[in-house]
N, C-alpha and C positions, 0 to 999 in steps of 0.2 A: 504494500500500500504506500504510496507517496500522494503527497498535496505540488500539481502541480502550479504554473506561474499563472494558468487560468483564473486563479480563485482571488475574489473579488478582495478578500482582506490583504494576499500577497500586492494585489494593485493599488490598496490604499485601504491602509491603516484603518484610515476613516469608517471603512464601510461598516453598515450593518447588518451584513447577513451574518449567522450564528445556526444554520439550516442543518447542519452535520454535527455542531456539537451538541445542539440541542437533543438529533435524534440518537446518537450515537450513545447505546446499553451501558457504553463502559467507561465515557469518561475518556476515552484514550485523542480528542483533538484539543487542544488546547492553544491559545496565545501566547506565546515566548517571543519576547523582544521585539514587540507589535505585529508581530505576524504568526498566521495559524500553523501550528505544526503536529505532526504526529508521534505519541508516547507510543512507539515502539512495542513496550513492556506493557500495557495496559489494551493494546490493541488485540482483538480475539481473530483478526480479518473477517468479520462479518457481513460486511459489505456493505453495511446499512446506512452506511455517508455515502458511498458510491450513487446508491440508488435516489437520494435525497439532494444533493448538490445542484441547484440551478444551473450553475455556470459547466457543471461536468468536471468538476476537475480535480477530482479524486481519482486516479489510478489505483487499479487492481480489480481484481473479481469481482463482481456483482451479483449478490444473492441468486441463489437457484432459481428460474421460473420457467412456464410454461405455457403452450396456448391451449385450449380446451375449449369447443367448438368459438371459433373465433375470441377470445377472450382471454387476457393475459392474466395468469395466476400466478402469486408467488408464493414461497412457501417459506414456514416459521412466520406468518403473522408478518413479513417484511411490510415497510410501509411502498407506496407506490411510485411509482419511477417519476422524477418532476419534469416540465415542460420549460421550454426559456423562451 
């Protein structure tokens, strides 16, 4: 998992989206020295900032899903993929 330079707080400090740390189980994205970064050690790779990031720009795996007669499911309760 990496936060790449897409993400609205590496562009400015300022911003206010907070969209993956909010949803993230474990606590593992946090702001270190004004910009958002990933604890490594607290991170489970669940994918669940992946799937939640407006801007996309969380690298790595994204929760397990599927289509079932047209319709995308995902599994473990994930929340749903967001739009920009």
């Amino acid at each position: 998992m990496e936060v790449s330079e897409a993400c609205s707080k590496k562009k400015s400090p300022l911003s206010t989206c907070t969209a993956c740390m909010d949803e993230c189980p474990h606590g593992a994205l946090i702001i270190e020295e004004r910009t958002l970064k990933l604890d490594e050690k607290a991170c489970s790779l669940c994918g669940v900032c992946i799937t939640v990031c407006p801007q996309q720009a969380i690298k790595g795996q994204s929760p397990a899903r599927k289509v079932i007669q047209d319709y995308l499911s995902l599994q473990d309760d994930s929340p749903l993929p967001s739009f920009l």
